[in-house]
Each structure stands twice: as C-alpha cells, then as structure tokens.
SERO-4910 file (N, C-alpha, C, O; in steps of 0.05 Angstrom, whole numbers):
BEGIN
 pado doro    nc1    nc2    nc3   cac1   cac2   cac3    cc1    cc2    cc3    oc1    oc2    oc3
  Unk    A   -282    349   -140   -255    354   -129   -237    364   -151   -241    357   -174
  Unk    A   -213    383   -142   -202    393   -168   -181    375   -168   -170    360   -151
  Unk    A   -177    383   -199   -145    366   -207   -119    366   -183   -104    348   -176
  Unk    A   -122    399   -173   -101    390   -151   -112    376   -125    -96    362   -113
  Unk    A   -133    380   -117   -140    363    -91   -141    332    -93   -138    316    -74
  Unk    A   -145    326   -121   -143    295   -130   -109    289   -127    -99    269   -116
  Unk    A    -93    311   -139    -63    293   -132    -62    294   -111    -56    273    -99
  Unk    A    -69    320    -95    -59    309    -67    -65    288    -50    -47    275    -38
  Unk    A    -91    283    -48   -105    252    -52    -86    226    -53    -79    213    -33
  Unk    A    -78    219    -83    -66    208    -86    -34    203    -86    -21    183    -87
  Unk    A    -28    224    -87      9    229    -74     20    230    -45     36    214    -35
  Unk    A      2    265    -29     11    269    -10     -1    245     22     15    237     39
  Unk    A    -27    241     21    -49    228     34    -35    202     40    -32    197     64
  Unk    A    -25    182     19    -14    157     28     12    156     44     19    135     54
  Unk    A     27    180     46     55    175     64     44    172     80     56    155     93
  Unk    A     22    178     91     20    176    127     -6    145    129    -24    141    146
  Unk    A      0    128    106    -17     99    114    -11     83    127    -22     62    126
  Unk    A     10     88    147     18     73    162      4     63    186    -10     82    195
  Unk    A      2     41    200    -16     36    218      0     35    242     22     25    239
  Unk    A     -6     43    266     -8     57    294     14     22    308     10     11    330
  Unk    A     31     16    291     49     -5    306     57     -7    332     70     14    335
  Unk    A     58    -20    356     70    -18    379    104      1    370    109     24    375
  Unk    A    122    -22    353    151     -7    345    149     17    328    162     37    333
  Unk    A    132     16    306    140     30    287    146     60    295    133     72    312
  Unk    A    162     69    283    175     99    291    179    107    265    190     96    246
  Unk    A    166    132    267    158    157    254    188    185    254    196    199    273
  Unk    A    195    185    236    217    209    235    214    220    202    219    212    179
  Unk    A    198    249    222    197    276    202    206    296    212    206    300    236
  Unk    A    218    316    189    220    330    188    216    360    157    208    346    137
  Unk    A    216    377    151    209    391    136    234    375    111    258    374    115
  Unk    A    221    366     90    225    348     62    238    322     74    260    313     69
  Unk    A    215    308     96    228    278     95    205    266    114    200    274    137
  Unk    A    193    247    103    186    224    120    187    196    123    176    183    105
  Unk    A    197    184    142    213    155    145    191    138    167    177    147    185
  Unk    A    193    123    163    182    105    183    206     68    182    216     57    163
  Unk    A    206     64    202    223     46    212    210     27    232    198     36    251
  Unk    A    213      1    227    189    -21    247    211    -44    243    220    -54    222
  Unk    A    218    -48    267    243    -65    275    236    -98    268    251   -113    257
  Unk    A    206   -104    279    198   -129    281    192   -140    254    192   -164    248
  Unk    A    187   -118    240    174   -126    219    200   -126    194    205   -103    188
  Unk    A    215   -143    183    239   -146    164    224   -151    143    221   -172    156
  Unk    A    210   -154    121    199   -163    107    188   -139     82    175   -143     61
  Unk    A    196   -118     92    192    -89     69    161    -77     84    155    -82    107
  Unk    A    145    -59     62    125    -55     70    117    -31     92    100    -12     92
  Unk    A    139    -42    112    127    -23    142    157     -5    152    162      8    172
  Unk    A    176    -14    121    197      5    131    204     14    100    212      1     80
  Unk    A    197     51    108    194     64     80    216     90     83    229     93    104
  Unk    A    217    107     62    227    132     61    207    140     45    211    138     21
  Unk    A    173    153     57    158    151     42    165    188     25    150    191      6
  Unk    A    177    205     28    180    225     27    205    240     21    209    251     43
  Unk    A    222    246      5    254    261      8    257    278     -5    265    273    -28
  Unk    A    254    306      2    265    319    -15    296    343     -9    299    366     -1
  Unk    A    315    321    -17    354    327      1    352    353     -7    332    360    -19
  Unk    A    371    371     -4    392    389    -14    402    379    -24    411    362     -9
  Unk    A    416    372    -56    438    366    -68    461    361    -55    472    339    -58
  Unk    A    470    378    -39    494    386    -32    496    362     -5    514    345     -5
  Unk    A    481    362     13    484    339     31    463    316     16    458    300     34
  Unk    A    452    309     -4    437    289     -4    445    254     -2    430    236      5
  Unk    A    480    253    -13    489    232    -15    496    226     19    497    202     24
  Unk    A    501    247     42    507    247     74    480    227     73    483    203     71
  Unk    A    455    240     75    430    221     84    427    201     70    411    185     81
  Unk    A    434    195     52    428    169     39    440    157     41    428    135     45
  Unk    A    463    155     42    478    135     62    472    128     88    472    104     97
  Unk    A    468    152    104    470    141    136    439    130    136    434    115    156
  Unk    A    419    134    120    396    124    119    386     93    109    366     82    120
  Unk    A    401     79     87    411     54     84    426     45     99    427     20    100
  Unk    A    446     63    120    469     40    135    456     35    160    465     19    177
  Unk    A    432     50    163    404     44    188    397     21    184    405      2    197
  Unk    A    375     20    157    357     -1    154    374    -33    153    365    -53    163
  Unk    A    404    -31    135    409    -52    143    423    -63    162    429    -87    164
  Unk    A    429    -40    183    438    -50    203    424    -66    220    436    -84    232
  Unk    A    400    -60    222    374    -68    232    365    -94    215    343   -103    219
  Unk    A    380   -106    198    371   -132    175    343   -120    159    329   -138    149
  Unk    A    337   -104    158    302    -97    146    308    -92    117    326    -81    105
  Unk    A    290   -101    109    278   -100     76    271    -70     81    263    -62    103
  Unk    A    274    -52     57    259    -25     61    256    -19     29    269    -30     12
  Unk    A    231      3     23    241     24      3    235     48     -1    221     58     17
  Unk    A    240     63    -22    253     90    -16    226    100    -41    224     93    -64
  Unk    A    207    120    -23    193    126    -48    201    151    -60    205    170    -44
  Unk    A    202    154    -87    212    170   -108    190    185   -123    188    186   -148
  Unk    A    180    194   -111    153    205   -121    158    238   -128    180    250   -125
  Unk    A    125    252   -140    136    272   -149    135    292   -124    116    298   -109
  Unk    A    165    301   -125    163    334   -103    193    320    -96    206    332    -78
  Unk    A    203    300   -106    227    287    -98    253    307   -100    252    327   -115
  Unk    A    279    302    -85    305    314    -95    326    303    -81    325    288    -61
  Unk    A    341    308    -90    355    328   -121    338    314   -143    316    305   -140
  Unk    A    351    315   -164    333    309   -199    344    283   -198    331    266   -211
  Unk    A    365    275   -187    380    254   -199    381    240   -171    403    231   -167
  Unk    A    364    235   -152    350    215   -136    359    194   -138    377    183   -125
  Unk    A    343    184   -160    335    161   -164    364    135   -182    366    110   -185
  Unk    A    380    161   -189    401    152   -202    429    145   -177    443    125   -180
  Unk    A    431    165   -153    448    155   -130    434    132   -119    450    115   -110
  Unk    A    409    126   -116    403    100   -100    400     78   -118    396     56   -108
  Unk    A    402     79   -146    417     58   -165    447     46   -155    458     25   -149
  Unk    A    454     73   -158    481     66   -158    487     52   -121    506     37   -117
  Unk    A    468     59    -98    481     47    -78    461     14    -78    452      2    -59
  Unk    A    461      8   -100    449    -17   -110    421    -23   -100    412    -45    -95
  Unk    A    408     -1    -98    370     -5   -102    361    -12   -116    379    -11   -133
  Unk    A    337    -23   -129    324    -39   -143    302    -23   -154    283    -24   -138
  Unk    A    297     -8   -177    280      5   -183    246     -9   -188    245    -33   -194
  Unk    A    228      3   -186    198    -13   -198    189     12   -198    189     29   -180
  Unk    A    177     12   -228    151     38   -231    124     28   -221    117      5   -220
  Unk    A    113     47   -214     90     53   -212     65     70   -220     69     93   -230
  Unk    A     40     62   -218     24     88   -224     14     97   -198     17     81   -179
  Unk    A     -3    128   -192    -13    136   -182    -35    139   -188    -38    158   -203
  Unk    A    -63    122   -179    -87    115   -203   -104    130   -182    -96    137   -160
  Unk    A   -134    137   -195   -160    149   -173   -176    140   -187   -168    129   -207
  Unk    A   -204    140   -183   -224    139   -193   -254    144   -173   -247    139   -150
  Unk    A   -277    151   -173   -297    151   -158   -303    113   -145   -298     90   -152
  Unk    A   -311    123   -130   -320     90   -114   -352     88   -116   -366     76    -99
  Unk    A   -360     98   -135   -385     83   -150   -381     55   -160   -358     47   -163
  Unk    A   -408     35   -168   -407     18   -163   -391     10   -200   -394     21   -222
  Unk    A   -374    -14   -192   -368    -21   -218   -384    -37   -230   -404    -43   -217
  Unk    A   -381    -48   -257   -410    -52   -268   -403    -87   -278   -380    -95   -284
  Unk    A   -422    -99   -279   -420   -129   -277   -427   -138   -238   -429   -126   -217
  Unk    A   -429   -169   -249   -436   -183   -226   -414   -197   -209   -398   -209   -224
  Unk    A   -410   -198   -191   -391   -218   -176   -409   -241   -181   -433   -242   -185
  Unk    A   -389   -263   -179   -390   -302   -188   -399   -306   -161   -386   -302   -141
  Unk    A   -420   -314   -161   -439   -327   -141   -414   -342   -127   -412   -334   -103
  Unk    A   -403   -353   -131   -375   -370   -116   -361   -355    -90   -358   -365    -68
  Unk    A   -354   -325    -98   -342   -312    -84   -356   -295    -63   -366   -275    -72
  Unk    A   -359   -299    -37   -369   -281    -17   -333   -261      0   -311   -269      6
  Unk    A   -344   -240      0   -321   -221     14   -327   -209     42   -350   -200     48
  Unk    A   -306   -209     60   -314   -218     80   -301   -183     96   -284   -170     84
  Unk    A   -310   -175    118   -293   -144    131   -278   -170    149   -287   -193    153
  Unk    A   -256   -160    157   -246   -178    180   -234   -169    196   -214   -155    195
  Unk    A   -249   -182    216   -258   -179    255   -235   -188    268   -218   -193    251
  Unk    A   -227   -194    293   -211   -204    310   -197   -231    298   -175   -238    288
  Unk    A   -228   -243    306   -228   -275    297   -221   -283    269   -217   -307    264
  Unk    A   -220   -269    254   -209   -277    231   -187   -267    210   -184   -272    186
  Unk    A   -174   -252    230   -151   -247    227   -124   -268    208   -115   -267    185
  Unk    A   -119   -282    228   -112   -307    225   -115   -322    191    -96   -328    177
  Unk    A   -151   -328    180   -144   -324    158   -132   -309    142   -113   -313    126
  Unk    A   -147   -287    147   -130   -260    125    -94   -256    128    -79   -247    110
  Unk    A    -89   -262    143    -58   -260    144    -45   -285    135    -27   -282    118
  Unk    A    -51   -309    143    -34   -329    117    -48   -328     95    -42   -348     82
  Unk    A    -65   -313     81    -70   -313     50    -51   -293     51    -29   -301     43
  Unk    A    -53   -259     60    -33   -247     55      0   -260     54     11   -263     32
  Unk    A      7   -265     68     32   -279     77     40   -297     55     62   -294     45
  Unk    A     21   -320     44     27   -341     30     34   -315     -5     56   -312    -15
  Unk    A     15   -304    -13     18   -284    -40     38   -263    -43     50   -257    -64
  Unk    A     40   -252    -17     61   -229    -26     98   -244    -12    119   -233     -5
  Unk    A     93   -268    -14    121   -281      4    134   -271     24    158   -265     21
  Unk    A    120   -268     49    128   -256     64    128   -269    100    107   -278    107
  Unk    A    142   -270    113    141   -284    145    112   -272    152    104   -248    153
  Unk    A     96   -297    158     74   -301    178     71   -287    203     55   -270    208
  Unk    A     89   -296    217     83   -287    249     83   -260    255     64   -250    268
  Unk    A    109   -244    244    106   -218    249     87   -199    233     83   -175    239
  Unk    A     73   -214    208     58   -200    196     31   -205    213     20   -184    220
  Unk    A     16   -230    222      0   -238    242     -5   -213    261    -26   -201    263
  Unk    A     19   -208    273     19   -194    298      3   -166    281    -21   -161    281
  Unk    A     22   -152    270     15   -130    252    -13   -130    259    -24   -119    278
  Unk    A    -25   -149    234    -54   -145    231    -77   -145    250    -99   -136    250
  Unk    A    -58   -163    272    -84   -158    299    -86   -137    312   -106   -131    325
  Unk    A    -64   -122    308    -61    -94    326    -75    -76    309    -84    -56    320
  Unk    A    -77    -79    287    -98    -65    272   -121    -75    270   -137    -58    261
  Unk    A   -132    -96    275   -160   -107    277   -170   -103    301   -195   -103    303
  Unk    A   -155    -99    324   -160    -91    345   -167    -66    356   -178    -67    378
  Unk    A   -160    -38    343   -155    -13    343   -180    -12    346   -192    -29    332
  Unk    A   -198      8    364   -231     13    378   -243     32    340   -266     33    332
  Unk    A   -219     43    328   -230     51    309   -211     60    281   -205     82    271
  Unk    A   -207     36    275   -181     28    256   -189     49    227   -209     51    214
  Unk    A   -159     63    223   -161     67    197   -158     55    164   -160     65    142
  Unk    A   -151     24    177   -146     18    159   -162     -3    155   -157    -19    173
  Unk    A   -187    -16    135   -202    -34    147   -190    -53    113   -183    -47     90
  Unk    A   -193    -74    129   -190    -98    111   -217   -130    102   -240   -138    107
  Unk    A   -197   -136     88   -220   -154     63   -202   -178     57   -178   -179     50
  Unk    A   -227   -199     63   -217   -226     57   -237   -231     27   -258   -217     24
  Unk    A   -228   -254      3   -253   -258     -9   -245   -293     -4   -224   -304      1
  Unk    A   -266   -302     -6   -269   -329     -5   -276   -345    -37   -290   -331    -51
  Unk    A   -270   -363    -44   -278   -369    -62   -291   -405    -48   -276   -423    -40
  Unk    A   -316   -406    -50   -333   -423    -47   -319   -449    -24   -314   -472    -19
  Unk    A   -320   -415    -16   -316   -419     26   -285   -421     32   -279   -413     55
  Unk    A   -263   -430     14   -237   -426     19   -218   -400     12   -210   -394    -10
  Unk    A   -214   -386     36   -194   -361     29   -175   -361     10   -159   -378      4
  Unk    A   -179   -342      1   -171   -344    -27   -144   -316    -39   -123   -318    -52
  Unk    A   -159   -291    -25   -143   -264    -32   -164   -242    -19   -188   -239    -17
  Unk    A   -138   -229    -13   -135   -203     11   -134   -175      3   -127   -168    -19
  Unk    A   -137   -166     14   -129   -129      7   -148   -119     33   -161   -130     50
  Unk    A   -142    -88     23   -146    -64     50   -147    -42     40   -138    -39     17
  Unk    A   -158    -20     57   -155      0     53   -149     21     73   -155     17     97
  Unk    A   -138     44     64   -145     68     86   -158     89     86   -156    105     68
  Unk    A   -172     91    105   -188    121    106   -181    139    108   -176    142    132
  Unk    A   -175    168     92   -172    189     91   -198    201     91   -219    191     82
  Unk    A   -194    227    106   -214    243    101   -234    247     76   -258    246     74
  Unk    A   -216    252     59   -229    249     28   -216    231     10   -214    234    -14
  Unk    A   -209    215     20   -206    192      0   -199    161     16   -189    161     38
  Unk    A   -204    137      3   -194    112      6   -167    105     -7   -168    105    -32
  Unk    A   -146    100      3   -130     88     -6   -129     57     -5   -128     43     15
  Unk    A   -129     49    -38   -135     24    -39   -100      7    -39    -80     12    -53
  Unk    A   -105    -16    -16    -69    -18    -24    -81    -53    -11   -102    -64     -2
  Unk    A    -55    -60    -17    -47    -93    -10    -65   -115    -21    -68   -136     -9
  Unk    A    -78   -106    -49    -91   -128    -61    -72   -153    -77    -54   -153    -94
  Unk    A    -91   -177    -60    -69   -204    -77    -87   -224    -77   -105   -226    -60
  Unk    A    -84   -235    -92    -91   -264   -102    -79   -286    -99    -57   -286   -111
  Unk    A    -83   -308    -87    -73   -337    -85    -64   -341   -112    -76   -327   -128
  Unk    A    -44   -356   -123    -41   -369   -147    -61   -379   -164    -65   -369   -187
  Unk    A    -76   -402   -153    -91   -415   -157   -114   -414   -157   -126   -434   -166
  Unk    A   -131   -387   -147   -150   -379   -144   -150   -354   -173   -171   -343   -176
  Unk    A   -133   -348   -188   -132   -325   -201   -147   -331   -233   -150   -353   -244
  Unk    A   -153   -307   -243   -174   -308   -267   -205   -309   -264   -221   -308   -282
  Unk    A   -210   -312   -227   -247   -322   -225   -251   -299   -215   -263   -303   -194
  Unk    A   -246   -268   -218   -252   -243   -209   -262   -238   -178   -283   -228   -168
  Unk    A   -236   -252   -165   -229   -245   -138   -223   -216   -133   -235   -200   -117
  Unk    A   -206   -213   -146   -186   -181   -148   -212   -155   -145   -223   -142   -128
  Unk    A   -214   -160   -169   -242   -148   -176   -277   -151   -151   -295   -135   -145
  Unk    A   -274   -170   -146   -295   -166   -126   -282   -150    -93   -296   -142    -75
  Unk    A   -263   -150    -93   -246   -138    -72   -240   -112    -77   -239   -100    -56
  Unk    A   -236    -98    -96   -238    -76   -103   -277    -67   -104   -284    -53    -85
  Unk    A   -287    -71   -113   -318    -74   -112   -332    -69    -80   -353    -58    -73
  Unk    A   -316    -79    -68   -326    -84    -25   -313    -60    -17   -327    -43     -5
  Unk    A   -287    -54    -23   -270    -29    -11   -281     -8    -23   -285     11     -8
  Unk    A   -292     -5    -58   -307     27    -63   -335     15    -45   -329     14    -21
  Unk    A   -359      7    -49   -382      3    -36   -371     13     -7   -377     36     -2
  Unk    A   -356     -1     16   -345     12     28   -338     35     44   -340     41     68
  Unk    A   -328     45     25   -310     76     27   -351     91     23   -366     99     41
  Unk    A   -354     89      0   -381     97     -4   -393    102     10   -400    126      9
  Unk    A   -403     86     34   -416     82     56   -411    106     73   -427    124     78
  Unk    A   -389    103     80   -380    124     94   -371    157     85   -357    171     99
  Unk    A   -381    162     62   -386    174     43   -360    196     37   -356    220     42
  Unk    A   -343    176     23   -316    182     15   -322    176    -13   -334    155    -18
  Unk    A   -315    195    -35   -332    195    -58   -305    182    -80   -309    175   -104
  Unk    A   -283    181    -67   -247    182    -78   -244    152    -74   -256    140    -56
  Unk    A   -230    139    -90   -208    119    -87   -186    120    -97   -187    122   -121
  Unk    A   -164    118    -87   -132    124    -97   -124    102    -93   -135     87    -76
  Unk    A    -94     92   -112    -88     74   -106    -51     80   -110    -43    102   -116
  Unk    A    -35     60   -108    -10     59   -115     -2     34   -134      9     14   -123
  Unk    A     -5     34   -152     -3      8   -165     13      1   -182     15     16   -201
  Unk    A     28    -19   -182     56    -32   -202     55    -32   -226     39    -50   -231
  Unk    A     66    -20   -252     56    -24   -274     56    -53   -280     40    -62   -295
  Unk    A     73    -66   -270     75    -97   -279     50   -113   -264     47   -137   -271
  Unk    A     36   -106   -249     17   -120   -243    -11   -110   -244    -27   -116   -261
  Unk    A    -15    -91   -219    -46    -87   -216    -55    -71   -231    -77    -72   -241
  Unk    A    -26    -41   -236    -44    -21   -251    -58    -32   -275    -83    -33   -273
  Unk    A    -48    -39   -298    -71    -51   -316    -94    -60   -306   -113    -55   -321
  Unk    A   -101    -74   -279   -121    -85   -274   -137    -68   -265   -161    -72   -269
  Unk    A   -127    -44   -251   -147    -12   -249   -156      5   -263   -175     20   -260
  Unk    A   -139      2   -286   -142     19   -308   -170      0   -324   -182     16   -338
  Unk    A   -179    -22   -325   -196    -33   -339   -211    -31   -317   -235    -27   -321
  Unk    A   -204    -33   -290   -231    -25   -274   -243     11   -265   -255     18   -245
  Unk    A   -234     25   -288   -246     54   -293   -222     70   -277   -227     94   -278
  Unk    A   -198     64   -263   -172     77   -253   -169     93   -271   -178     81   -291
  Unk    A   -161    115   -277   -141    140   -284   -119    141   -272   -118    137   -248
  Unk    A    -95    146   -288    -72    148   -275    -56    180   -283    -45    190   -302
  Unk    A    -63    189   -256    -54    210   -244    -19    225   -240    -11    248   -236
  Unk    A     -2    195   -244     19    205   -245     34    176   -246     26    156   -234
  Unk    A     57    175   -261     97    154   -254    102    162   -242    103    186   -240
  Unk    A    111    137   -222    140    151   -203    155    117   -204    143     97   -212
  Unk    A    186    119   -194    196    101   -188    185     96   -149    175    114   -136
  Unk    A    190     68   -139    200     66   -126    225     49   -123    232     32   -139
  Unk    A    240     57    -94    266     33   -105    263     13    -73    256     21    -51
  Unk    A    272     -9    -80    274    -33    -64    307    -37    -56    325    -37    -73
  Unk    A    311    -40    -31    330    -41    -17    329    -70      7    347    -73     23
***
C-alpha cells in the first residue's frame, strides 16, 4: 500500500466508525462531518469528526455547533486533524474553552506480534450474551454511564453483519479489559482499548491487540490503524511495531 493510501487509511477511513445507532444522526456536508447521539451524553458518539470552515464564517459554525451539543447536555469533541481549517482552528475552540489532547495516527501490518500470551488470559469475540460483560468492563475503565453505553453495544452485537466487532480478555476467567475494532475495506481500525486498574501490567492490552490483527487477518485485511493518545496507548503501539503516521489535536468539550 502507498504512503498515501496508508494516510488515507488512517485519517480519512475512521470519520465514518461510527456504528448504525437507532438516534445517532449523521450531518455532512462538502468540509464537515458531525455526528450527534442524543442518548448517549458521555462523549465518544458525539463528534465533529471533520471541519474544514472558511475563515470568514468559521467562528458562525462554531459557535452554533457547541450551542447544539450543549444544549442537548452531551459531552462531545471536535477532531482537529490534518485537512483541518482555518490554520488557527484549534486556537478559537481554546478560546470557547475546549480542552485540547494530542494524539497519534499509528498503522502497522496485522501480522502476528511476537511473544506468547500468559496462559492466564483467554480473549473472547463477543456475542449477544455477553454483551453485558463487555460493557461494564468498558463502562467501569473509560468512566462512563452503563446503561446507555449497554444499549449501544447490543445494537451493535446484534447487527446480522456488524462492522464493528469487539473483544473481551479475561484474566483467569474474570473480565478484565475491552477493545474493538472496525472494518474497513482495507484496513482495521483499532479503537476503545482499556484495561481494568487492577488487572494492568499482565499483558491484557497486548493480547487484545494480538486477537483484533489475527482477526482483521483472517478476513484478509493486511492494515491496522489506530487513533491513539500520546499520554497513554500510543507508546504502547509504538513498542507493539505502530508507526506513527501523523499529530493532530483533538479537543474535548
């Protein structure tokens, strides 16, 4: 794959990871894509995955686009990635008091990584019925309301042919830490990996990344992309053979 089919991969490919919500609503247009999910207040499923303003009206939409989300009480944020505008983006949604966090834009092949998973840890795909686990591990790690995240996940475990398939790991039989992925045509987007507190350091993370390339593999998607926080995971990709492809901010609202 070339250098540019890899960014697009990992830049353009994830705006649209959103999963097929009863609410969630979709609003594009040529340099903008938003998505908005009423039920869900908790961030995550309400983005501005895409903006690129006119200078000249950009401070009009950004306003009336924050005086949406919180009208609605929702957590949101605003991704700042590259193809963004105006230049100075990222500096008006400071100032309407957003919360900046970098990130990387990491890839790598989904060949197998090298070492053994801890006999302790079995990783699990998850079905209907076990839903339910996977969502209070999610829920309990990333601090986030249960119920409406619950709902979320069944409507996607439910889907006759889900793009987004997910992963429980167990650590010697107690749920432990979660993550998922999505299927793109040519690539996996690896997103929502977490770890229990208390479960961390016994290469949970790592065997969950390990299930999602094997995985993707299978179905013979040769890409894994990811979005990852410099303060947390990206280091943890980058030692598991990640390249990082590109910085961007995102901002939290």
């Amino acid at each position: 794959m070339s250098d540019e089919a890899i960014f697009e991969e990992v830049i353009v490919a994830p705006r649209k990871a959103f999963p097929p919500l009863p609410d969630l609503r979709v609003i594009e247009r040529p340099g903008w894509l938003q998505i908005v999910t009423p039920s869900i207040n908790t961030g995550g499923f309400n983005e501005v995955a895409f903006s690129a303003l006119d200078e000249a009206d950009a401070d009009r939409v950004i306003d009336a686009t924050i005086a949406a989300y919180r009208e609605l009480g929702l957590k949101f944020r605003w991704n700042a990635g590259p193809g963004s505008a105006p230049a100075d983006l990222g500096a008006r949604l400071e100032r309407r008091g957003l919360v900046a966090s970098w990130g990387r834009g990491m890839a790598r092949a989904t060949t197998d990584l090298a070492g053994q998973v801890d006999r302790a840890i079995v990783v699990e795909e998850i079905e209907e019925a076990s839903v339910g686990a996977y969502s209070c591990v999610m829920a309990e790690g990333w601090g986030l309301e249960l119920a409406s995240l619950a709902t979320a996940n069944r409507v996607i475990a439910a889907s006759p042919a889900p793009r987004q398939r997910m992963f429980l790991a167990r650590w010697d039989g107690e749920p432990a830490a979660v993550a998922s992925y999505v299927a793109f045509p040519r690539s996996a987007y690896l997103r929502g990996g977490v770890v229990l507190p208390r479960f961390r350091g016994r290469g949970l993370y790592r065997a969950l990344v390990q299930a999602r390339l094997a995985d993707a593999r299978a179905r013979s998607v040769a890409l894994a992309t990811s979005h990852a926080s410099e303060a947390t995971s990206a280091p943890i990709l980058e030692w598991l053979g990640f390249a990082t492809i590109c910085r961007f901010p995102m901002y939290f609202g």
